[in-house]
C-alpha distance (Angstrom), angle and dihedral (degrees) to the residues before:
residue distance angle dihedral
X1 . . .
X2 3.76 . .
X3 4.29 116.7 .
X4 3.83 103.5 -155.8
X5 4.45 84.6 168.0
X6 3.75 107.2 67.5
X7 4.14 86.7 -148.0
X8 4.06 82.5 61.3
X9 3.31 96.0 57.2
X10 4.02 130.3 105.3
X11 3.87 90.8 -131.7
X12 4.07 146.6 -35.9
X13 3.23 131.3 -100.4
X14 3.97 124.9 -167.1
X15 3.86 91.7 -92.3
X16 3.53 91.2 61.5
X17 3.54 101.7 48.8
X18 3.64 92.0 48.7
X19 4.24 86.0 44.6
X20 4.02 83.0 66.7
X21 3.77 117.5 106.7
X22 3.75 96.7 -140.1
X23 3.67 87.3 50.3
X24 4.08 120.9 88.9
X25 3.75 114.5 -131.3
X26 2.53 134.9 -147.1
X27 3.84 83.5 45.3
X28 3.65 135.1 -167.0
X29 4.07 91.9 -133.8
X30 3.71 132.1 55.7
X31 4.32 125.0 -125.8
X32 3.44 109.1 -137.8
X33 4.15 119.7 175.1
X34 3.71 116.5 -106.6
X35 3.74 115.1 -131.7
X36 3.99 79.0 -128.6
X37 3.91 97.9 67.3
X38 4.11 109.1 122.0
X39 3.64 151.4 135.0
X40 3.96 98.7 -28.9
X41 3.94 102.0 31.3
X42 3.22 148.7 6.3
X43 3.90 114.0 -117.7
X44 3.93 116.8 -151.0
X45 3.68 126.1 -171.1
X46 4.17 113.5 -125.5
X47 4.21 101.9 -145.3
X48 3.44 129.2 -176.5
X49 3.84 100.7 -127.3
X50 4.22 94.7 -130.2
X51 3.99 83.1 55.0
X52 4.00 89.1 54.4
X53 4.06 89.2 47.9
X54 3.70 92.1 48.7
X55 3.95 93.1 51.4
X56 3.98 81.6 44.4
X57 3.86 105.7 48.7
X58 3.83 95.5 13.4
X59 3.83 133.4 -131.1
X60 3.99 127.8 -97.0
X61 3.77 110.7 -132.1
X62 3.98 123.4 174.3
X63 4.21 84.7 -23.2
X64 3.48 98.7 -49.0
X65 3.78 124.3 109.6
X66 4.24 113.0 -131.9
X67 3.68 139.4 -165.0
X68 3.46 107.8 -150.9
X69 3.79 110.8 -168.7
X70 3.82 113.4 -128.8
X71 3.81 114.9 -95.5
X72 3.91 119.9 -149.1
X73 3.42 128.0 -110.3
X74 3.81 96.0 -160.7
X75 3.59 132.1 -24.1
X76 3.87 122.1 -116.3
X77 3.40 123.2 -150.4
X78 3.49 127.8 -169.4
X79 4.16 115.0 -171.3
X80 3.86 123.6 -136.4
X81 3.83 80.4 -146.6
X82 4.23 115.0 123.5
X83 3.65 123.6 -157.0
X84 3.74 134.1 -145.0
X85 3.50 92.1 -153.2
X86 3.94 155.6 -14.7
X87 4.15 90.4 -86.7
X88 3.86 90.0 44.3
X89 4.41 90.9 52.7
X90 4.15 86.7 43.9
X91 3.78 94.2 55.2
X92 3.62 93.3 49.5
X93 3.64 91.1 50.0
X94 3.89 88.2 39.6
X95 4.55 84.4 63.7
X96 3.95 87.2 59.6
X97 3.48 92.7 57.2
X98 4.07 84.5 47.6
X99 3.84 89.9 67.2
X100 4.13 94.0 40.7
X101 3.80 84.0 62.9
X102 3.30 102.2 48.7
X103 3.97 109.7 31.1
X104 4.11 98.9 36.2
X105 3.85 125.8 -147.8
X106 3.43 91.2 -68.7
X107 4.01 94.3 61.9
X108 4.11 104.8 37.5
X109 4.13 133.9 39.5
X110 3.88 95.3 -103.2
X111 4.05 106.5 -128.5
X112 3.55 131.1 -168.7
X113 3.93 101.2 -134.9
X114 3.75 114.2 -159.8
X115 4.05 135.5 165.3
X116 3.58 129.1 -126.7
X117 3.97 143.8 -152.7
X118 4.28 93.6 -124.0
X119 3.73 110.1 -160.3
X120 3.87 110.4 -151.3
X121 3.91 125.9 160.5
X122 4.17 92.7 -30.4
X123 3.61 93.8 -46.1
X124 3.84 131.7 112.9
X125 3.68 111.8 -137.1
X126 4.61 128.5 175.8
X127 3.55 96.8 -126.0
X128 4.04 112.3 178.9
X129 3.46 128.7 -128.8
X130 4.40 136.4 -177.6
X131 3.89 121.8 -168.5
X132 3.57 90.5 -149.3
X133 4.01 127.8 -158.3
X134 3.08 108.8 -111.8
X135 4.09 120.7 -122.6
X136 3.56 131.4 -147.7
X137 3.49 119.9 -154.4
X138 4.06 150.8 73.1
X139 3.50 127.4 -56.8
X140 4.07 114.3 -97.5
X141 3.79 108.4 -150.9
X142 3.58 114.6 -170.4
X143 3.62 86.6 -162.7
X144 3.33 107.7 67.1
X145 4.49 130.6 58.4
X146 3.55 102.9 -69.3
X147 3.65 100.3 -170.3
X148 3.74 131.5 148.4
X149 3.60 99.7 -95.3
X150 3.98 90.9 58.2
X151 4.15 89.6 41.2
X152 3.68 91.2 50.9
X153 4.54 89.4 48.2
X154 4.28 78.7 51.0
X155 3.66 87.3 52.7
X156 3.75 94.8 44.4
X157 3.81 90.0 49.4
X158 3.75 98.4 48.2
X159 3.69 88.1 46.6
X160 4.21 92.1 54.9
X161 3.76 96.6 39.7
X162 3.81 84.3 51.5
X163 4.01 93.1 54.0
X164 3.34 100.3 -148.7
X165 4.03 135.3 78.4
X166 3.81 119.2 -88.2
X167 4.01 119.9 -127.4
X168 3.78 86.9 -129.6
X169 3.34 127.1 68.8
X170 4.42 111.8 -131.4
X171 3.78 91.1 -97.6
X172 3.84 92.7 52.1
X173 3.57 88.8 48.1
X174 3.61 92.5 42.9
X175 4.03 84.5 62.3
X176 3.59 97.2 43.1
X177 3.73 89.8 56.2
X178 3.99 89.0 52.5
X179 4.01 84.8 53.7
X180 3.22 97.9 58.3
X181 3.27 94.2 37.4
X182 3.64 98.1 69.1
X183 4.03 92.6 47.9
X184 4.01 88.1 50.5
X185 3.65 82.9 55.9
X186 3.85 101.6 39.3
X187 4.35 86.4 45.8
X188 3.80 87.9 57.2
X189 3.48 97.7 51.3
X190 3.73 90.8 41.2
X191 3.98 82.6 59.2
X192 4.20 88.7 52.1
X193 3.26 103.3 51.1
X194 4.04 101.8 33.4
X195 3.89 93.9 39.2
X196 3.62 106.8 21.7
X197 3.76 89.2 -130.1
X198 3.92 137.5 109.4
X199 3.80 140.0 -174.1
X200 3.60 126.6 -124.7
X201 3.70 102.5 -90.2
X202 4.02 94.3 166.6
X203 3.65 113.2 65.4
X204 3.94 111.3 97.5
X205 3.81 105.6 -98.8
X206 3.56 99.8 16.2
X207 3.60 86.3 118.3
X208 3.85 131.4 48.6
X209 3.71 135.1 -175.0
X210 3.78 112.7 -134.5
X211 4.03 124.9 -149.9
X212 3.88 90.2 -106.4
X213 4.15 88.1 63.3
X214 3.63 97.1 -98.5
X215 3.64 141.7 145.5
X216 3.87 118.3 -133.3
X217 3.66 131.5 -165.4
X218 3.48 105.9 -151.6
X219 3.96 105.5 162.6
X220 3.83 95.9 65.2
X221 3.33 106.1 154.3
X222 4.19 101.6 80.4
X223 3.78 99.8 76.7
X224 3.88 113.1 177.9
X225 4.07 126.8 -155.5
X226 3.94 114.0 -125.6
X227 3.82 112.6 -135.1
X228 3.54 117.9 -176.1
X229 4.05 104.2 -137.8
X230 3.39 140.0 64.4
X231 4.14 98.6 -67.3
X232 4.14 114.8 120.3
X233 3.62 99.8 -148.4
X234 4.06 120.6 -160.5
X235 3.47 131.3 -148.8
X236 3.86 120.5 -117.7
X237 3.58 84.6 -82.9
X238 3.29 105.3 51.5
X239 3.36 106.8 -99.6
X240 4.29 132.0 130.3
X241 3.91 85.7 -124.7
X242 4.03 93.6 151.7
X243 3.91 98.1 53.7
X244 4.14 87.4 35.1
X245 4.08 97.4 55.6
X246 4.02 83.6 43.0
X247 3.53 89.2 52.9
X248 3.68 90.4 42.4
X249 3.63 89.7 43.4
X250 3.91 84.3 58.5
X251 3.49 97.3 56.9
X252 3.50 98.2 53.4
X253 3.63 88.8 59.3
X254 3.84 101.4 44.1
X255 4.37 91.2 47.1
X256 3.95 103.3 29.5
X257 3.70 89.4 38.8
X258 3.97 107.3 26.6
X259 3.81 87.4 -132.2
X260 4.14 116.5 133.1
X261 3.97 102.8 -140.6
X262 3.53 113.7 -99.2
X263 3.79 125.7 -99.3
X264 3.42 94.5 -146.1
X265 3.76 98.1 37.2
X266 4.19 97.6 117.4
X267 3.69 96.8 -138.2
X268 4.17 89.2 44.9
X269 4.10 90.9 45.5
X270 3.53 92.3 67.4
X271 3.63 114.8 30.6
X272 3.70 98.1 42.5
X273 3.47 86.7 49.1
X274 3.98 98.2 140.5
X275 3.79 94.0 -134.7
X276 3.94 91.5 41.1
X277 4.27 88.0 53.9
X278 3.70 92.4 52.6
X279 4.17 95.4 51.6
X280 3.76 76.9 46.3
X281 3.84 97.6 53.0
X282 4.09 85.3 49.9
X283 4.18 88.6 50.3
X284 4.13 84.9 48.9
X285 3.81 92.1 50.1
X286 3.48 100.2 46.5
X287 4.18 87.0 48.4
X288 3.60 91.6 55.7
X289 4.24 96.6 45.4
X290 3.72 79.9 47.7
X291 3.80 89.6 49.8
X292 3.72 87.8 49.7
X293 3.60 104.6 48.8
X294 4.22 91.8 46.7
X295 4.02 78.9 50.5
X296 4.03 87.9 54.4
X297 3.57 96.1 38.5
X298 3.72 105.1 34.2
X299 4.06 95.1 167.1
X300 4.06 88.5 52.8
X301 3.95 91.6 58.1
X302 3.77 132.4 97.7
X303 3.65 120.1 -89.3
C-alpha cells in the first residue's frame, strides 16, 4: 500500500522528515522514530548527529569502550490531524495552551506548537506541528499496582540511569513523590471544573515520573470537553477518553495517595458512576475491535 500523505502513513523515517518542505535538508540534526509514535501523531526523535555516532562507534572512558544511546534534544511531533480551516487548526492549538495554564511546567512537556504550509501533490494543506521538550523519566501507568515496593524499584532505576547519588534517600523520595502527587491531582481537577477540559490521562505512557518526583504529561495533544450529564463522549477516534483519564485520574489518587475517591466529589459522582463505567467498558470494547479490524484491513479504514 503506497502513503503519498505523510499523516497516512504507519511511521517516519529520517528520509521523510527531511522530504518535508518546511524542513531544511540537508539538516544539521537527525529524525529518529520515537517508540511513542501512534494513532494521533507521529513522534520523531531530534538528535544531535555526534550523539548518534557515539551510540554507533562508541566512546572510550577510563579504558572501557561505551555505547551511549542518543539522547533527544527535543521531540517533534507531527499530528495525523486534518483541518477544515484556519479557525478549526487555531482552536486545537488554543486546548494546548488550556493545559499550560492549568498544570505549569512542572506538570506537562512544554511544546512549541506551530502551523505549516504542507505541500502534497499540488495542493496546500495546514499540517500541525510541536517541538516538544523532551522528558526523561519512567512510564507512570495508572493502570497497573502502584505500590511502594514498585515506586521505590522506579526510584532505584532513575537513580542508576542518572549515575550519580541522589540527595534523598528512597524513603524521602518516596514522600516527595506522594507530594506532588496530590497537587498533580488537585491541578487536573482544577482544569475540569474551571475549564471544562481534561487531558488524556489513560493511554500507557502518557504520563512519566521524572527524577525530581514529578508527574509529566507528555501526550498533550488529546484534550477532552467535560459535560456534566449522562453523555459518553469519544474522541475523534473513537475512544471514551473523557470518562477513561477521569478514571485514570482516580487511580492515581487512590494508589499514589492511599485516598478512596470521594462519593461526593462532583467530578467522581458522575463518572464513576457504576452503571455509567460499564456503558463505558462496552464504548472501550467496541473501540478496540474497531481498532483491530482497521489493523486487519488497513485499505477498508478511514483516512
Amino acid at each position: 500500500m503506497m502513503f503519498g500523505d505523510i499523516r497516512e502513513k504507519p511511521h517516519l523515517s529520517q528520509e521523510d522528515v527531511l522530504e518535508l518542505n518546511f524542513i531544511r535538508d540537508p539538516g544539521i540534526y537527525v529524525f529518529r522514530r520515537h517508540y511513542r509514535a501512534g494513532l494521533r501523531s507521529h513522534i520523531m526523535e531530534v538528535l544531535s548527529p555526534e550523539a548518534v555516532e557515539n551510540e554507533a562507534r562508541g566512546i572510550v572512558i577510563d579504558g572501557s569502550k561505551w555505547y551511549p544511546r542518543a539522547e533527544p534534544l527535543k521531540m517533534l511531533r507531527i499530528f495525523r490531524t486534518r483541518f477544515g480551516s484556519l479557525a478549526e487548526a487555531r482552536d486545537e492549538v488554543s486546548r494546548v495552551k488550556i493545559i499550560e495554564t492549568y498544570l505549569g511546567p512542572d506538570n506537562f512537556a512544554r511544546s512549541d506548537e506551530f502551523l505549516v504550509d504542507y505541500f502534497m501533490n499540488g495542493r496546500r494543506e495546514l499540517l500541525l506541528c510541536g517541538l516538544q521538550e523532551y522528558v526523561k523519566g519512567v512510564v507512570l501507568d495508572p493502570w497497573v499496582h502502584l505500590d511502594d515496593d514498585l515506586l521505590m524499584s522506579i526510584f532505584h532505576r532513575l537513580v542508576l540511569e542518572k549515575a550519580e547519588k541522589s540527595a534523598l534517600t528512597a524513603e524521602q523520595w518516596l514522600n516527595m513523590v506522594k507530594t506532588k502527587a496530590e497537587v498533580f491531582v488537585e491541578k487536573v481537577k482544577r482544569m475540569i471544573l474551571d475549564a471544562g477540559h481534561v487531558p488524556d490521562l489513560a493511554g500507557v505512557g502518557n504520563l512519566l515520573l521524572t527524577r525530581s518526583g514529578d508527574i509529566k504529561l507528555v501526550d498533550i495533544n488529546n484534550i477532552s470537553e467535560v459535560s456534566f450529564n449522562s453523555v459518553i463522549t469519544r474522541d475523534d477516534k473513537g475512544y471514551p477518553v473523557c470518562d477513561k483519564s477521569i478514571e485514570a485520574l482516580s487511580l492515581l489518587e487512590q494508589k499514589l495517595l492511599d485516598r478512596p475517591a470521594n462519593p461526593d466529589d462532583l467530578i467522581y459522582k458522575i463518572y464513576l458512576d457504576p452503571r455509567r463505567m460499564m456503558d463505558v467498558k462496552s464504548v472501550e470494547k467496541e473501540f478496540y475491535l474497531s481498532l483491530e479490524s482497521a489493523m486487519d484491513h488497513p485499505e477498508s479504514s478511514p483516512s
